[in-house]
Steps between C-alpha positions, in 0.01 A plus 500: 500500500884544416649293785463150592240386787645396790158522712181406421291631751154415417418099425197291578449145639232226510449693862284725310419491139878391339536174232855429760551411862771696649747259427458425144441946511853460677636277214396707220702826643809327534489334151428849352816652708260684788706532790240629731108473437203558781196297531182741476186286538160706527401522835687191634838380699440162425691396229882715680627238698534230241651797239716644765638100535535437103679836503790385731514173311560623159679814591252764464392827684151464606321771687145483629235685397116561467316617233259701711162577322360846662110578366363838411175604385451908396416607187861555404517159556358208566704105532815423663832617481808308655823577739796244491641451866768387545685380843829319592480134495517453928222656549285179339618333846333797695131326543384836655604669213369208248146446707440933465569492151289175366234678753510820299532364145161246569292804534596551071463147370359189553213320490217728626622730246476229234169449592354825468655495193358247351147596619533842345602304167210259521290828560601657189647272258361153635170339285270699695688805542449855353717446228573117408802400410539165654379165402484413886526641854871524584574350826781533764671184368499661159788715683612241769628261206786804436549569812441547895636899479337582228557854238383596211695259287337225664143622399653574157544118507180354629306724268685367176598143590192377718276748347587473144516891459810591228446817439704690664289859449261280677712397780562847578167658480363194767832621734666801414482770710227693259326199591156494700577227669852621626619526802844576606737279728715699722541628874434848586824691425467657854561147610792469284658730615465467834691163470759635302574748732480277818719233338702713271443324209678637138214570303504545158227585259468275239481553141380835523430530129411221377159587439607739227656233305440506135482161422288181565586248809484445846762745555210777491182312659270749685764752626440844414689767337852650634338829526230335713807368712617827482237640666485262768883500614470746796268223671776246403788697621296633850450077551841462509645354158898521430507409167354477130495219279666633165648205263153318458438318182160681475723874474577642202834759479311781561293357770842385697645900441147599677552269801904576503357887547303410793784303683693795457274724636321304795834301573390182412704180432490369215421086395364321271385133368335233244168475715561103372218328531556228224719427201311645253289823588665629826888326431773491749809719498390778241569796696623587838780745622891537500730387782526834606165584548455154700733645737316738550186339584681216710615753708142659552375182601394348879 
């Protein structure tokens, strides 16, 4: 990027599967000159209010959002791909609104999901599974020590610090999405949609190639290739999105003039942010968008 961020539009809390709470998340922007940053959590509202609060306190934009996983599995592809919403902050005192949204984001996450996770694990990768990899049966609290809304990160977790697995090859193969044992977190994007449309949420597809990332990291994970995206964006633009994530850490030059090419054409805003989720993988305030394409999105918002 040749400008400065102003906006980071894509951070993550201790609400999902972020090292901060919103307001040390809130700290970190305005020490490193962020004058607006939204709070993205997967599949979650909960950790807003406080970050909406530590945002008036310390002089900083904050604008809620949700991370919003949305499953698909067809042989073009099979795991989850994710759609930033984002909403002005008065609508967090609209319980209709609040009570329809947790309702439709349980149906993705949580802890019947977890479950059947873990059984398919046990069933392949557990001591008496098809293919052992474990030294014992991983059990919900395996997961539950990370936390109660849990993502892939958090299995990432259990299976190398409770489970003593450090291999990271081996990590993947027990949950990637090539894995046997997968199985995707999401809603239906039907579903998605729906809501968007009914509460005219600005949607935004997140880090659309990210999974064509040359390097190593967490910026990559299980996403698949741009020109998988690619392929998919009619569905994404017929559910409603306004925007496309552009200035992503996990983007290389060319990857940002691919994305810049399809905002042009489809009429797309265009944001961008760090994805933090800690201080040393996923850091804060690494990329984001200009003041002028805030304004932009600001005004899109409701």
């Amino acid at each position: 990027m040749t400008f400065s961020v102003f906006a980071d539009l894509h951070n993550h809390t201790l609400a999902s599967d972020g090292d901060f709470s919103p307001r040390q998340l809130v700290q970190k922007a305005r020490i490193n000159n962020i004058s607006a940053i939204a709070i993205t959590d997967h599949d979650t509202l909960k950790g807003l209010a406080q970050g909406l609060a530590a945002g008036k306190e310390q002089g900083v934009q904050v604008i809620p959002g949700v991370e919003v996983s949305v499953r698909f599995n067809r042989s073009l592809f099979t795991g989850t791909l994710h759609l930033l919403c984002y909403f002005l902050p008065d609508r967090l005192s609209d319980q209709a609104f609040v009570e329809d949204f947790e309702a439709l984001l349980s149906d993705g996450r949580g802890e019947a999901l977890v479950k059947a996770r873990i059984a398919r694990i046990n069933k392949v990768f557990g001591p008496d599974g098809t293919t052992p990899l474990l030294k014992r049966a991983l059990v919900f609290a395996d997961i539950a020590a990370y936390s109660t809304n849990a993502s892939r990160r958090h299995f990432a977790l259990a299976l190398s610090h409770r489970l003593g697995i450090e291999d990271k090859k081996t990590i993947n193969q027990i949950i990637g999405n090539a894995s046997p044992a997968y199985l995707p977190s999401g809603i239906a994007l039907d579903a998605v949609a729906d809501f968007i449309k009914k509460q005219d949420l600005l949607a935004v597809l997140a880090h659309p190639a990210a999974g064509s990332f040359p390097g190593q990291g967490h910026y990559k994970e299980v996403l698949p290739p741009v020109d998988t995206v690619e392929k998919m964006l009619p569905e994404f633009l017929a559910a409603g999105i306004r925007g496309i994530e552009v200035f992503y850490p996990g983007h290389t030059k060319e990857h940002r003039a691919i994305l810049l090419s399809w905002a042009k054409t489809h009429q797309l805003l265009v944001t961008g942010g760090s994805d933090c989720h800690d201080d040393t993988e996923r850091p804060p305030a690494v990329a984001g968008i200009s003041q002028a394409d805030f304004k932009r999105f600001y005004a899109g918002l409701s």
